[in-house]
ZAMARGU-4260 file (C-alpha; in steps of 0.2 Angstrom, whole numbers, plus 5000, padded with zeros to 4 digits):
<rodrens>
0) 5000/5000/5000 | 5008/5017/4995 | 5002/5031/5004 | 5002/5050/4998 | 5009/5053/5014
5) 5027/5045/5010 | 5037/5061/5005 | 5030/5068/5022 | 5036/5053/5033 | 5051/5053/5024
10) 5053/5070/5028 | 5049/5069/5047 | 5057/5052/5050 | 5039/5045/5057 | 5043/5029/5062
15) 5029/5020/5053 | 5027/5002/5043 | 5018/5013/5033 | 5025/5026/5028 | 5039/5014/5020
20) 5026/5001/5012 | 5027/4995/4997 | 5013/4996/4986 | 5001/4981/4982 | 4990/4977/4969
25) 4976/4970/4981 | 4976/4984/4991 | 4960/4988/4986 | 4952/4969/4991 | 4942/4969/5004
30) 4949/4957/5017 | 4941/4967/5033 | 4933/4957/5047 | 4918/4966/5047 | 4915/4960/5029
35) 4911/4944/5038 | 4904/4948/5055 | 4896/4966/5052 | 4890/4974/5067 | 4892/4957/5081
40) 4898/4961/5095 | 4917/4956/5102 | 4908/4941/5113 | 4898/4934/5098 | 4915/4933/5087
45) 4922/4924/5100 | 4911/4911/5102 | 4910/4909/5084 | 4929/4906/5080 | 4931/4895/5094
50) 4926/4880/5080 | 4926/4890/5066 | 4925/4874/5056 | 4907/4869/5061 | 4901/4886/5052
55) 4910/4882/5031 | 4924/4891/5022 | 4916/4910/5024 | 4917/4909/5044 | 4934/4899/5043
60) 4939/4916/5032 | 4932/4930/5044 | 4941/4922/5060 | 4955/4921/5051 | 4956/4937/5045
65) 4950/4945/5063 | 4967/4934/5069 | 4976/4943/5056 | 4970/4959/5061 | 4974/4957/5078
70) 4992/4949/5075 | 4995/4963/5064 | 4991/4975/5074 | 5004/4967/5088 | 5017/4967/5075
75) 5016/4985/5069 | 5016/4990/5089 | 5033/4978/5093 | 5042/4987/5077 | 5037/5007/5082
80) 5043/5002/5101 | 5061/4992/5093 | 5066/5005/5082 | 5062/5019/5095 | 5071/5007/5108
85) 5086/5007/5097 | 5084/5026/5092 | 5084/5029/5110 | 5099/5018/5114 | 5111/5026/5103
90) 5110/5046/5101 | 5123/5045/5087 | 5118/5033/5074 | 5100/5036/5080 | 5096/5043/5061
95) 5106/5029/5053 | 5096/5015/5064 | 5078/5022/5058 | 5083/5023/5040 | 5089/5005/5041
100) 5074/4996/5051 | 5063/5006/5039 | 5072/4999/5025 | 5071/4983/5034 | 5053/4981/5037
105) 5049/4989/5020 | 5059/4973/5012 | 5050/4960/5023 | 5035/4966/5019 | 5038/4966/5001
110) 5045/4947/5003 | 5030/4943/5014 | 5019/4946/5002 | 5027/4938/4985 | 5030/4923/4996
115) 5009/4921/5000 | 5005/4924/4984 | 5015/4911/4977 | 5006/4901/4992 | 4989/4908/4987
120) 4992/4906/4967 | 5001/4889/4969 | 4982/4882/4979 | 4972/4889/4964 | 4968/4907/4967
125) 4968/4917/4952 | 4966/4936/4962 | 4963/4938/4976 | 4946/4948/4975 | 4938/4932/4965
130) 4943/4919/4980 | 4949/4904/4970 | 4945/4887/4976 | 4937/4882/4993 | 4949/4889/5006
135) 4962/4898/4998 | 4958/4914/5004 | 4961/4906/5023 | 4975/4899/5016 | 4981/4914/5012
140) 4977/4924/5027 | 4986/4907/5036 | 5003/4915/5026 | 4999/4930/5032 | 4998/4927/5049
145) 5013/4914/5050 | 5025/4927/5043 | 5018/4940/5057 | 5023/4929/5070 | 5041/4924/5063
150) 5042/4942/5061 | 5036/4946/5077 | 5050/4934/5083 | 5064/4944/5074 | 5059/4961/5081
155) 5058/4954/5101 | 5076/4954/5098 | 5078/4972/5098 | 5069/4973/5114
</rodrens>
């Protein structure tokens, strides 16, 4: 996702996954929890994705993508405290360190995503806004979330 804002993150060394994202072409797809769930409450999706199973493919996709929004969410958190952690740590290379964990993160990102949608095109999806086969999109979201936590991992040890 490239944002309008980049020059101005650039500019102000905002520390932000964002500001340093690369684009991507299904940035327009839909893939929000509330597409599945709409207006239930916190309690209701709960219960829901404990056996997500019992309910088919389009409430195995919705908790997957809620657990994807959640993991998400944790792994932009951990990577705004590491590199201000390190920025704080060392006063001198402090400008050196941003511009290189932004590089960083920009590049796993960029590999996270080729490397699910070679797993999502490899099980039969043709784009991600028209599905593919039974499954693919939790498939996919499963990538997704697999990478966060390995990447999750790597930034714990900048804590």
């Amino acid at each position: 996702m490239k944002l309008s804002i980049g020059y101005y993150c650039t500019f102000l060394l905002i520390i932000s996954p964002y500001c340093f994202s690369a684009e991507n072409p299904y940035a327009s797809v839909e893939y929000s929890s509330k597409t599945y769930f709409g207006n239930l409450s916190h309690e209701e999706i709960d219960k829901l994705c404990i056996n997500p199973e019992s309910g088919g493919t389009e409430l195995i996709e919705g908790c997957m993508k809620l657990k994807w929004e959640h993991i998400d969410k944790k792994l932009k958190l951990l990577y705004r405290n590491a590199v201000n952690k390190k920025i704080k740590d060392d006063h001198i290379n402090n400008t050196k360190i941003a511009y290189t964990m932004k590089a960083e993160q920009n590049d796993w990102e960029k590999y996270r995503q080729h490397h699910c949608d070679v797993v999502y095109f490899s099980l039969g999806g043709d784009k991600p806004s028209q599905g593919g086969g039974t499954g693919v999109p939790a498939e996919y979201m499963s990538c997704m979330i697999g990478m966060a936590k390995n990447r999750i991992k790597e930034l714990q040890y900048y804590q």
